[in-house]
N, C-alpha and C positions, 0 to 999 in steps of 0.2 A: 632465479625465482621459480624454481624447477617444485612442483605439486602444491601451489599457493593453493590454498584453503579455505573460504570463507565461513566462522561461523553462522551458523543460522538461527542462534540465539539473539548475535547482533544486529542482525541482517533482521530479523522479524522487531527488532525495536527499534530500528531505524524506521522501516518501512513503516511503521505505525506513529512513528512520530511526524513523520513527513505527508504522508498522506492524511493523519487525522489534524494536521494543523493546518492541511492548506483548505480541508473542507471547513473547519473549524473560522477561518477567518471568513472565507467567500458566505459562508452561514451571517454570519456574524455583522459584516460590510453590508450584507442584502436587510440585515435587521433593521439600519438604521437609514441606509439608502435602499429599497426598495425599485428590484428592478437588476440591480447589479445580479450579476452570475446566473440570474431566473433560469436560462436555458442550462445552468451547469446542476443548480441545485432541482429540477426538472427531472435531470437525464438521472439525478440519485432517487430522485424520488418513486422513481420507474425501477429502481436495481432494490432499494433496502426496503422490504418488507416494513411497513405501519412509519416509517418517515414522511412526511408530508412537507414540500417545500413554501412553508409559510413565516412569514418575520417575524417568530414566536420564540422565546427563550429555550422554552422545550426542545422542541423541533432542532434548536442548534444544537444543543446538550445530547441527545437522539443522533443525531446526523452525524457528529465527530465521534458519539462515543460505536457507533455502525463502523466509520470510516479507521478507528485505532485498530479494532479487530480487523478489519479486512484488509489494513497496510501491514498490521503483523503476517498474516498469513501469507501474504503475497511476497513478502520480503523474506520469511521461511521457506517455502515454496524456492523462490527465485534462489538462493546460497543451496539448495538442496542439488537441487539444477545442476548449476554451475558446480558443482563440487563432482556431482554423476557425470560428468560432462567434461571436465580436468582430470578426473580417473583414468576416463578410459582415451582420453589423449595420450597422459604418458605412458600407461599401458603398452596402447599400439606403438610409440616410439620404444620401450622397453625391449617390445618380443621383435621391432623390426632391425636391432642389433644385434641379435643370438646368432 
């Protein structure tokens, strides 16, 4: 498994699916039970500009669709990383056999 590679194409649609579904649900649980996740969807309300953590249809539509772009991003970011980061590993094992 010598220069494994992560796309960062998949990597950024993973991360948006996974991050914008689990705020998508916790939104969504607090819509109808109220009180659920409060301190989760709180702590986004504090990070995503003009989100408000209220049991409003909106607000969950808003919160997931904040949470899709910023799991892509972070899932791009993260295979970027890691790919800069597997480079210059096999690198240094490359030139430490010359």
């Amino acid at each position: 498994m010598e220069n494994a590679k992560l796309s960062p194409k998949a990597a950024a649609f993973a991360g948006a699916l996974l991050w914008g579904s689990g705020v998508f649900l916790v939104a969504l649980v607090n819509r109808f039970h109220q009180g659920y996740g409060a301190d989760f969807l709180q702590m986004l309300d504090s990070i995503y500009p003009g989100y408000q953590a209220v049991p409003a249809l909106r607000q969950v539509v808003f919160g997931t669709g904040y949470a899709l772009i910023d799991g892509a991003i972070a899932g791009f970011l993260f295979a970027v990383l890691y790919n800069f980061c597997a480079c210059c590993k096999s690198c240094k094992k490359d030139n430490s056999t010359e």
